[in-house]
C-alpha positions in Angstrom: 42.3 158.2 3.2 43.9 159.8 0.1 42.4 160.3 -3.0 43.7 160.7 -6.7 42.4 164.6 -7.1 44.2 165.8 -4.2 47.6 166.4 -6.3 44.5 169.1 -8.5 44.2 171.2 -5.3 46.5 174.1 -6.8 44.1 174.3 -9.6 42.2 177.3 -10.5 39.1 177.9 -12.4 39.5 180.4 -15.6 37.7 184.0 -15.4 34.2 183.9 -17.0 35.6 184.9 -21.0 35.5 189.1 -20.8 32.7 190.3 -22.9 33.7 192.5 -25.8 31.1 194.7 -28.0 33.6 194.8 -30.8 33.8 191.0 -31.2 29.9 190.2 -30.6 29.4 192.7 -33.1 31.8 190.8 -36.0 30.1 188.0 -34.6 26.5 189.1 -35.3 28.0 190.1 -38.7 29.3 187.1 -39.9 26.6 185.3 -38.2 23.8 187.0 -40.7 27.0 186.1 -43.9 26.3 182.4 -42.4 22.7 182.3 -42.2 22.1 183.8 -45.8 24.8 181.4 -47.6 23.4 178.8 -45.4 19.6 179.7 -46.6 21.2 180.2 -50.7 22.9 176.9 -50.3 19.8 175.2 -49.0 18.0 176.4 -51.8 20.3 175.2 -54.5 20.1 171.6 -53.0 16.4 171.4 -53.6 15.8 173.3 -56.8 19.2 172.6 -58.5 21.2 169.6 -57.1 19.0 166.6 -56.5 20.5 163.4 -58.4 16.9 162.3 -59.7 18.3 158.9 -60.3 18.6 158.1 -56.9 16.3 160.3 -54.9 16.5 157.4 -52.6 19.7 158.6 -51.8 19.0 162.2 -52.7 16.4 163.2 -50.8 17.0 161.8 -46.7 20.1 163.8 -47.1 18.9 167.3 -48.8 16.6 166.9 -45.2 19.3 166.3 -43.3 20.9 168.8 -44.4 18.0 171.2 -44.3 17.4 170.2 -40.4 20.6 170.6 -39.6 20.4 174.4 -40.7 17.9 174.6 -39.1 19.7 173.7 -35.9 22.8 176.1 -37.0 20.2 179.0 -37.0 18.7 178.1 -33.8 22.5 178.2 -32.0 23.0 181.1 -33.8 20.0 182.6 -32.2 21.8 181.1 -28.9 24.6 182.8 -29.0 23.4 186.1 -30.5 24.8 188.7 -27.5 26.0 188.3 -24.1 23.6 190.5 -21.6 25.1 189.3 -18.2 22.1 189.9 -15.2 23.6 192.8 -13.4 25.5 191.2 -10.2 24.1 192.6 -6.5 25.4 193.4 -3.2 24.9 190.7 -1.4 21.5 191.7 0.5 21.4 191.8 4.5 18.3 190.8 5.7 15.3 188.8 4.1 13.0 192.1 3.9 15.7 192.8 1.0 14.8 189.8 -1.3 10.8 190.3 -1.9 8.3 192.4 -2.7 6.6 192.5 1.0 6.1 195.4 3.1 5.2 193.6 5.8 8.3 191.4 5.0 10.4 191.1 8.5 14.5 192.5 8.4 15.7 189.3 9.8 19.1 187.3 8.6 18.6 185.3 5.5 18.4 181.2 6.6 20.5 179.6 4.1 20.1 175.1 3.8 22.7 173.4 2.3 21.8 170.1 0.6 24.2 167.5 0.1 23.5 164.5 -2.4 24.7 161.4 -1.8 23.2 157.6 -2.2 26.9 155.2 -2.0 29.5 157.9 -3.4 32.3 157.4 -0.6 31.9 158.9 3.0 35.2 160.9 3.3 34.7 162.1 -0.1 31.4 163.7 1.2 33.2 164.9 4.2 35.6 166.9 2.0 32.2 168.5 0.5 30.9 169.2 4.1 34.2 170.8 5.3 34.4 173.2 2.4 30.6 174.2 2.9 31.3 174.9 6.5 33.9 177.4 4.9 31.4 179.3 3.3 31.1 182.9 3.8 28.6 186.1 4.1 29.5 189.8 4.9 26.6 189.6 7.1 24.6 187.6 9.9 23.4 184.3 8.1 21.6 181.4 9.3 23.4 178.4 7.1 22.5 174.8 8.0 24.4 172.2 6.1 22.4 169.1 5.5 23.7 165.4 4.4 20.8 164.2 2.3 21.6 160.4 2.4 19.7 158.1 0.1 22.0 155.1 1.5 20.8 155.0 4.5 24.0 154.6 6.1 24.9 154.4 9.7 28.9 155.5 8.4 27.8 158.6 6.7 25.4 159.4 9.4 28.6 159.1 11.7 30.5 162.0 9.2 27.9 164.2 9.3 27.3 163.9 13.2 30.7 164.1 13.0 30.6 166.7 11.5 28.9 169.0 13.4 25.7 169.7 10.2 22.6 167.8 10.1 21.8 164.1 8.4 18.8 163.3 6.6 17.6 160.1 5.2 14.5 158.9 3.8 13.0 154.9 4.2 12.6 154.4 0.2 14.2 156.1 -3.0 11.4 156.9 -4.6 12.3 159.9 -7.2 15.5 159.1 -6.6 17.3 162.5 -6.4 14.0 164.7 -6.6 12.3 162.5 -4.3 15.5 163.1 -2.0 15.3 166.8 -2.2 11.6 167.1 -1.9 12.0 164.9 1.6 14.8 167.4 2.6 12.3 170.2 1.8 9.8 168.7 4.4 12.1 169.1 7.1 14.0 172.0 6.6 12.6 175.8 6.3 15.7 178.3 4.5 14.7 180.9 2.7 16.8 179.6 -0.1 18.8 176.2 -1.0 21.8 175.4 -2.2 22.0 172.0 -4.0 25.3 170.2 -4.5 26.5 166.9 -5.4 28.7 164.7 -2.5 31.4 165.9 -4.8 30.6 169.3 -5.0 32.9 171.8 -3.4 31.7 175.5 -2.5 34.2 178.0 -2.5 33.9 180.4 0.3 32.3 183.0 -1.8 29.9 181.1 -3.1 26.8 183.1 -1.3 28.2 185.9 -1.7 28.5 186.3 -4.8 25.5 184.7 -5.6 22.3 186.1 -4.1 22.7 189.1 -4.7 20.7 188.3 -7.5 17.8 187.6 -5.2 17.6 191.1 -4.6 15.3 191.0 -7.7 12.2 189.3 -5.9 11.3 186.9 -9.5 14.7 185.6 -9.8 14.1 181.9 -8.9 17.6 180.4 -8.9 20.7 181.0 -9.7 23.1 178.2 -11.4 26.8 178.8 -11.4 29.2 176.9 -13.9 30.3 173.6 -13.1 34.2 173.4 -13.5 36.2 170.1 -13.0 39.0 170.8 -11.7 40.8 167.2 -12.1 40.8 166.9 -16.2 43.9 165.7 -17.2 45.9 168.1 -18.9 48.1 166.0 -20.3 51.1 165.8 -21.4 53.4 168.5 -23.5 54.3 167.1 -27.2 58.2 167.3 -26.5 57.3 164.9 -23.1 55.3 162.9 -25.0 57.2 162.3 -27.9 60.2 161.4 -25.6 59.1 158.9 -23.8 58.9 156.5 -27.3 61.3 158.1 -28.7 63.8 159.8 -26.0 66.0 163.3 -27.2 65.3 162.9 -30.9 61.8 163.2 -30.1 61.8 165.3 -27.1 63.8 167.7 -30.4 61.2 166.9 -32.8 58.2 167.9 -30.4 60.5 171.2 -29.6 60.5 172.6 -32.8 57.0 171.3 -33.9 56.1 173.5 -30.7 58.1 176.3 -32.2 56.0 176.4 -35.2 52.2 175.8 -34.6 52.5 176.8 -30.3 52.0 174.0 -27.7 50.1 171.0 -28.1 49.1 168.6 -25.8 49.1 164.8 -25.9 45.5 163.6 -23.9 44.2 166.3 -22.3 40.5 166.5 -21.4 40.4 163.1 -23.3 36.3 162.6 -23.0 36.0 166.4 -23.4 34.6 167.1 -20.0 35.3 170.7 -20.1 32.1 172.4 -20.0 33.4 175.9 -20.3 31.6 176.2 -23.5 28.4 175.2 -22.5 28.3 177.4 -19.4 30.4 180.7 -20.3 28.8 180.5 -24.1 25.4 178.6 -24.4 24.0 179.1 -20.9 25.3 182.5 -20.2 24.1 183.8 -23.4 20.3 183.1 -22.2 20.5 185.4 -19.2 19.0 188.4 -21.3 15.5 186.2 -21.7 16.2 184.5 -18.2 15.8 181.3 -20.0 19.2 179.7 -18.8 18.1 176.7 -16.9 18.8 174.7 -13.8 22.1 171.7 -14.3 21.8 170.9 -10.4 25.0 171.5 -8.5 26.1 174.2 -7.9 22.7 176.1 -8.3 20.5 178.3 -5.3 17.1 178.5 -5.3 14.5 180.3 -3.7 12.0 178.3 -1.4 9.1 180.5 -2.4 9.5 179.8 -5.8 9.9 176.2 -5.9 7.4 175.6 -3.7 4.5 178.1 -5.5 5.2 176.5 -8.6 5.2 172.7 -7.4 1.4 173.9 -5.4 -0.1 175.6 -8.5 0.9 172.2 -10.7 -0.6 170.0 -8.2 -4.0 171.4 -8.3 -3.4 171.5 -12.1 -3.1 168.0 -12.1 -5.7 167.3 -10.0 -8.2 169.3 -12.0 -7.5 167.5 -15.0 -7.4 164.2 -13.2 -10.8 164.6 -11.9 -11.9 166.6 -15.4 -10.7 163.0 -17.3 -13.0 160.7 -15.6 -16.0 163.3 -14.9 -16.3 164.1 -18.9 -17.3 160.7 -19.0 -20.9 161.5 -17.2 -23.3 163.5 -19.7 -25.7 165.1 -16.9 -23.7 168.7 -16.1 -24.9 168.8 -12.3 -24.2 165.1 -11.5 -20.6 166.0 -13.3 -19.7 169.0 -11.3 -21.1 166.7 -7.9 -19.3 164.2 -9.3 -15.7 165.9 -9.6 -16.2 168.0 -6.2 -16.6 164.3 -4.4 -13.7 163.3 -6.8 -11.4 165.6 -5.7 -10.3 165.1 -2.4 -10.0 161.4 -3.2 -7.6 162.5 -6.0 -5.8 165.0 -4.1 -4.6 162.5 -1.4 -3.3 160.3 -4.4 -1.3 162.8 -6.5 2.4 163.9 -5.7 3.5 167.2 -5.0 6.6 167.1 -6.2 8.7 170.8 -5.8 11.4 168.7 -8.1 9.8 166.9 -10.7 10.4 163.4 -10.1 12.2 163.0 -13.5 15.9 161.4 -15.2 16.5 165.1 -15.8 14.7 166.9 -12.6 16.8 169.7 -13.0 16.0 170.9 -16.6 12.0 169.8 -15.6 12.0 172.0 -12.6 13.1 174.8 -14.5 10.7 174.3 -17.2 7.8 174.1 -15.0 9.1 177.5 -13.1 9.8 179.5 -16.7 5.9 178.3 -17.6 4.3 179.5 -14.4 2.6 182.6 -16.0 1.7 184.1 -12.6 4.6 184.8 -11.4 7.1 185.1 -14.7 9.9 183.6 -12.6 13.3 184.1 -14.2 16.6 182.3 -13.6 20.6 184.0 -13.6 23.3 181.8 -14.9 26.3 183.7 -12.6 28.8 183.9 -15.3 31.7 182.9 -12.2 32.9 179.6 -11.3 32.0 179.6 -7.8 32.5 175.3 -6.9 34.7 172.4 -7.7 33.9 168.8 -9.2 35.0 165.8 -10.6 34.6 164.8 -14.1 33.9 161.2 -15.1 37.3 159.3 -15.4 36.8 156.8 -17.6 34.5 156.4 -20.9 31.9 153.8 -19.1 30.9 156.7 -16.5 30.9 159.4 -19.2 28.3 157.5 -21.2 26.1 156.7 -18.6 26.2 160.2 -17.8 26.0 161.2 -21.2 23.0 159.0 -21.8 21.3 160.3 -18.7 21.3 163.7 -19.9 20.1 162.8 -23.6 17.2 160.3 -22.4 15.8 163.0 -19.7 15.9 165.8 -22.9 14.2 164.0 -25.0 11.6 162.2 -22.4 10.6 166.0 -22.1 10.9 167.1 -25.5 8.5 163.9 -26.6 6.3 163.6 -23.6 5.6 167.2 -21.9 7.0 169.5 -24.6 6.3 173.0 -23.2 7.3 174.8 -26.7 2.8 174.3 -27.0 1.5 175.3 -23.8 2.3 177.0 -20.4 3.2 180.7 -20.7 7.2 181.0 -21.6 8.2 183.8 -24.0 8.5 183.3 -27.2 12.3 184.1 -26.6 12.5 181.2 -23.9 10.7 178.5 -26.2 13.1 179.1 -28.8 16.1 178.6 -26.3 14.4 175.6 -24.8 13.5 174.5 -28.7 17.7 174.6 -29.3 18.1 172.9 -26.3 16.0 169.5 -27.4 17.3 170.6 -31.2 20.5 169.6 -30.4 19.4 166.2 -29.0 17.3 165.2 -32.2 20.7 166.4 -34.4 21.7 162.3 -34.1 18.7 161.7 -36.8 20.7 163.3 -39.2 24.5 163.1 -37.9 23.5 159.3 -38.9 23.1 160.3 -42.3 25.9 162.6 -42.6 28.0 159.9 -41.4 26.4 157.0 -43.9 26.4 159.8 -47.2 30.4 159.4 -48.0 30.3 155.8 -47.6 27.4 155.1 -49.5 28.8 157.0 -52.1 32.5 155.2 -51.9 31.0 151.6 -52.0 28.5 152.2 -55.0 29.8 155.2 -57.2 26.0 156.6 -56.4 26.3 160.6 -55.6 23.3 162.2 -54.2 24.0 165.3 -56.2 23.9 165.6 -60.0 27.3 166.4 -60.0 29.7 167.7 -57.9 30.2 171.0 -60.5 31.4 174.5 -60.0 28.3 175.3 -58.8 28.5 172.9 -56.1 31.9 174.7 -54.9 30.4 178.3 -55.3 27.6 177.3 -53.6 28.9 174.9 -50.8 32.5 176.6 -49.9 31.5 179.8 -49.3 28.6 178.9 -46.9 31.5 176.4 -44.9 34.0 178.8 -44.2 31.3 181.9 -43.3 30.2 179.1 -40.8 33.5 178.4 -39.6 34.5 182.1 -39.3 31.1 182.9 -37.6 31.3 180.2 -34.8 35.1 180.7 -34.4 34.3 184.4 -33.4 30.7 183.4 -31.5 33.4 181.1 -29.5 36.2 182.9 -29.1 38.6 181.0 -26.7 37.2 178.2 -27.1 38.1 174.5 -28.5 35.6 174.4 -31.1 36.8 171.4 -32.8 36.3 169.4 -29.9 33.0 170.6 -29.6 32.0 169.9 -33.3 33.8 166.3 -33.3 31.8 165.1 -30.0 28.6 166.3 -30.7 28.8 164.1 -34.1 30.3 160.9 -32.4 28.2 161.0 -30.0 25.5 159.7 -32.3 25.5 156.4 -31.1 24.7 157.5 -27.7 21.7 160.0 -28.7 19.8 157.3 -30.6 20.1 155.1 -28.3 18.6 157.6 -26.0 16.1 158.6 -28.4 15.2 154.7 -29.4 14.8 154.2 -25.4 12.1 157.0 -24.7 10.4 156.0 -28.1 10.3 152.8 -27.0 8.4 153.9 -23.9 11.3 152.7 -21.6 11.8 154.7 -18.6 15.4 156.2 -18.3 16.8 154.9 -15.2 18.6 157.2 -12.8 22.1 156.1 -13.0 24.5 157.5 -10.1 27.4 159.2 -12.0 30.8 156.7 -10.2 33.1 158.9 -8.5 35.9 156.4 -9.2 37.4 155.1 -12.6 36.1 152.2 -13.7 38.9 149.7 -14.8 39.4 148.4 -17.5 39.5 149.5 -21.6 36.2 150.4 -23.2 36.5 149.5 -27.1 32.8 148.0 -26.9 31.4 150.8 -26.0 32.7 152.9 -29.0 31.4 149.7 -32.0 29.5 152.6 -33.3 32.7 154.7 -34.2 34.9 152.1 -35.0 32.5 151.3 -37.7 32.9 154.4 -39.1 36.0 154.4 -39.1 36.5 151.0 -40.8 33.9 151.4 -43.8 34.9 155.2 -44.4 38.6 154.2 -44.8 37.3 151.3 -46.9 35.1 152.5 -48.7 38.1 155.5 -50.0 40.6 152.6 -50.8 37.7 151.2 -53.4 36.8 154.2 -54.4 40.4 154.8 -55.0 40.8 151.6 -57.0 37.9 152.1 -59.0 39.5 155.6 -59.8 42.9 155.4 -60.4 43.2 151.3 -61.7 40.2 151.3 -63.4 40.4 154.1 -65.1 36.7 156.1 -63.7 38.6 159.6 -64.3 34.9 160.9 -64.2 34.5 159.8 -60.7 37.5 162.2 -59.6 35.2 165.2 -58.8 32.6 163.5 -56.9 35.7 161.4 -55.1 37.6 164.4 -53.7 34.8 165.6 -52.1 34.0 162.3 -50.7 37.6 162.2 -49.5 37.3 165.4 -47.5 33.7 164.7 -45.9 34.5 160.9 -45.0 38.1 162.3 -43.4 36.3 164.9 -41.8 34.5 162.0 -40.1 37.4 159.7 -39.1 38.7 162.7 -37.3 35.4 163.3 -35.6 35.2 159.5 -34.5 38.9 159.3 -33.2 38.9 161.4 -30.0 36.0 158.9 -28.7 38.1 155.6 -29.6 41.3 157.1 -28.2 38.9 158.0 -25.3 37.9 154.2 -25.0 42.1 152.8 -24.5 42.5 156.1 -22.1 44.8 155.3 -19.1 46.0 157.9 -16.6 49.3 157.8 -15.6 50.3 155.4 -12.6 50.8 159.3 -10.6 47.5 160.2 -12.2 45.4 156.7 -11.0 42.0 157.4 -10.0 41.3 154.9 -7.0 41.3 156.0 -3.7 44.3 154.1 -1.8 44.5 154.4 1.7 46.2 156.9 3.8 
């Protein structure tokens, strides 16, 4: 059997981005230039700006625009410096990874868990084969396990196959947590390593990687996911050609020539998660708040296991405390609870990965708030694995909405910014994290402001004055400077643009877990899904339509009737409803995306 990625195997995963003191310290710089214009603006919108004749209007977006400062301080607090966990030789012997005397100088016993539920069988061998690859400058036990929540007798034949071990389970219950923690009953490494069925390990993966165990309250260690199959696509002088043949192959030339290359649908659902690893996560290592995306990611035993024990007998004191407070006599209650408890013991899950949408993120909350041990976690700043990226729009948004219903379930239903024992640094990186998720409460607005405006002449300033300009420009390019340095190498626009269209997807998450609705666990397809996708993006093409609408009638009103009074308050309408389209088009191109017939992402056979 062949598969689409296998013309990607030449590909190679960029360097982590080379820290420079110099930079981060323009950064910072600019960064405080932001956060002061940012505060001055913010100030001028409540005490100066408000149209009072339609605080309706007025007032939903000065909070908007107040909330998302507040969000633009919070990254900015992100991103502040780069303090990489020093990297280890990779240790010899188990005595070398905790704080034991007694501790015994034997080889480290490494398990290997492999995810899989209906993802296909040879793409799961591919997985095992390059885990079998793996290697360690000194004697290691590794034990590669197929964790199968299929159930089938085919992928039981790979891993037998195989030569590694196959594990299954009679139910699904927790779906991928629930399959772990079954894998954790039978198995007994000092550490695991949890991957995906399409996760590859390169051979240096252990190396490289527990070192940082060495430090005996690192907990795990997550390494950046890099999918290796985006499509780069295609050069403008290429593209341009093939509608238009030499003359554009000669136009794209010399547009090259002036701004550098450009190319035509690559990444096109912005799968690239360089920034989110190499920036956002990596940037948390110097409060050991980075936390746990799954594959790709070692953890110690000890740790998951401590944690999971000391929030089962949490839960089953204040199970027992609920119904005891109920009986007034103090004896009969403390009788009462110690006949309770067994009882409610035998009925509560331990569960070393919280049975959870987002297990990953959960598990590492519930290991940064155990105050007895202070567990920390390393983000290895490295690529170290291989994966595939969603190929078509349907499996992005499913994915997409998995990650921004589990957030949220957390953020509204076990917040641990109030309790447990994080430092104050790791609530406010946990706090950005859930920040971000919220931001679609007021991208809506954002979005609705310049079209509201176009449609009914109503501006939710007093005017759009000088002040507005000396208050408003210099606050948007400090920001744009700031984050263009914080980022450096990075596509920032694309970032901007699909955190803003992705609006539609956050509220519908949000609406979901308000609801009470539990987010199902969706298994990301490993295949693309046929088909075009313009349903899914209603949302954006919405946007779209009533922004470019509402400028021709605000144009008309303008310029054929004769409003010349309107023109301030129109131009800068103009710029923030374009400044929307733009944001909204990458996601509707991403909807008609086809790869090329060479490019096709079904599995044909061999």
């Amino acid at each position: 059997m062949s598969f689409y990625f296998e013309k990607f195997e030449h590909r190679r995963p960029p360097p982590p981005m080379p820290h420079s003191p110099a930079r981060e310290l323009l950064w910072q710089f600019l960064a405080i230039v932001c956060l002061v214009l940012g505060a001055n603006y913010i100030r001028w919108r409540w005490t100066d700006s408000l149209n009072f004749d339609a605080l309706w209007f007025a007032i939903p977006l000065a909070v908007a625009e107040t909330l998302a400062y507040i969000g633009l301080a919070l990254f900015a607090f992100n991103l502040w410096f780069t303090r990489d966990t020093p990297q280890k030789p990779a240790p010899a012997t188990f005595d070398e990874c905790v704080d034991e005397p007694e501790a015994p100088a034997r080889p480290l016993a490494v398990d290997v868990f492999i995810t899989t539920y209906n993802e296909e069988e040879e793409l799961v061998r591919i997985s095992i084969r390059d885990a079998k690859r793996v290697r360690y400058p000194h004697p290691l036990d590794l034990r590669i396990h197929v964790l199968d929540d299929g159930r089938r007798a085919t992928m039981r034949q790979v891993a037998d196959e195989e030569g590694v071990l196959y594990i299954s389970r009679t139910n699904n219950v927790g779906f991928k947590a629930g399959n772990l923690r079954n894998a954790m009953e039978q198995t007994s490494g000092d550490f695991i390593v949890i991957c995906d069925a399409d996760t590859r390990l390169f051979p240096t993966f252990l190396e490289n990687t527990l070192g940082y165990f060495r430090d005996p309250d690192v907990a795990w260690v997550q390494t950046p996911q890099w999918f290796y199959d985006i499509p780069e696509g295609k050069r403008l002088p290429q593209w341009l050609q093939r509608g238009l043949g030499a003359p554009g192959r000669w136009l794209g030339k010399g547009v090259e020539k002036l701004i550098g290359p450009v190319r035509i649908g690559q990444d096109p659902f912005v799968n690239d998660p360089q920034v989110f690893y190499d920036v956002i996560l990596r940037r948390r290592n110097w409060c050991h708040a980075s936390f746990c995306c799954g594959a790709g990611s070692v953890h110690r035993r000890e740790a998951v296991m401590q944690a999971a024990l000391r929030n089962f007998g949490f839960a089953v004191d204040e199970e027992v405390r609920r119904y005891a407070q109920e009986i007034p006599d103090s004896t009969l209650r403390a009788d009462f609870g110690d006949a309770m408890r067994t009882q409610v013991a035998l009925e509560t899950e331990l569960t070393p990965y919280k049975f959870h949408v987002s297990e990953d993120i959960y598990t590492s909350i519930v290991l940064h708030n155990d105050g007895a041990r202070r567990w920390k976690s390393v983000l290895h700043p490295g690529v170290e694995s291989k994966m595939l990226s969603p190929q078509d729009l349907l499996t992005w948004l499913i994915q997409r909405f998995k990650y921004a219903g589990g957030t949220l379930d957390i953020a509204l239903h076990d917040n641990p910014l109030w309790r447990g024992h994080m430092t104050t640094a790791q609530r406010m990186m946990y706090l950005t994290t859930f920040w971000s998720y919220f931001g679609c409460l007021w991208n809506v607005i954002f979005l609705a402001a310049p079209i509201i405006y176009l449609f009914t002449g109503i501006a939710p300033l007093a005017s759009y004055s000088s002040a507005f300009y000396l208050h408003a420009l210099p606050f948007i390019i400090a920001t744009e400077l700031a984050f263009m340095v914080g980022t450096w190498g990075q596509r920032s626009w694309d970032g901007k643009a699909s955190y803003l269209s992705f609006f539609s997807v956050n509220f519908r998450a949000l609406w979901t877990v308000l609801r009470g609705e539990k987010i199902k666990f969706h298994v990301t397809p490993k295949e693309r899904q046929e088909g075009t996708f313009l349903h899914l993006v209603r949302p954006q093409i919405a946007v779209i339509a009533l922004t470019l609408g509402g400028l021709a009638y605000a144009a008309w009103r303008v310029f054929v009737q004769g409003n010349e009074a309107e023109l301030p308050n129109l131009i800068v309408n103009v710029a923030w409803g374009l400044n929307n389209v733009f944001a909204m088009l990458p996601l509707v191109r991403a909807s008609l995306w086809q790869p090329d017939d060479e490019d096709a992402a079904a599995p044909a056979a061999a």
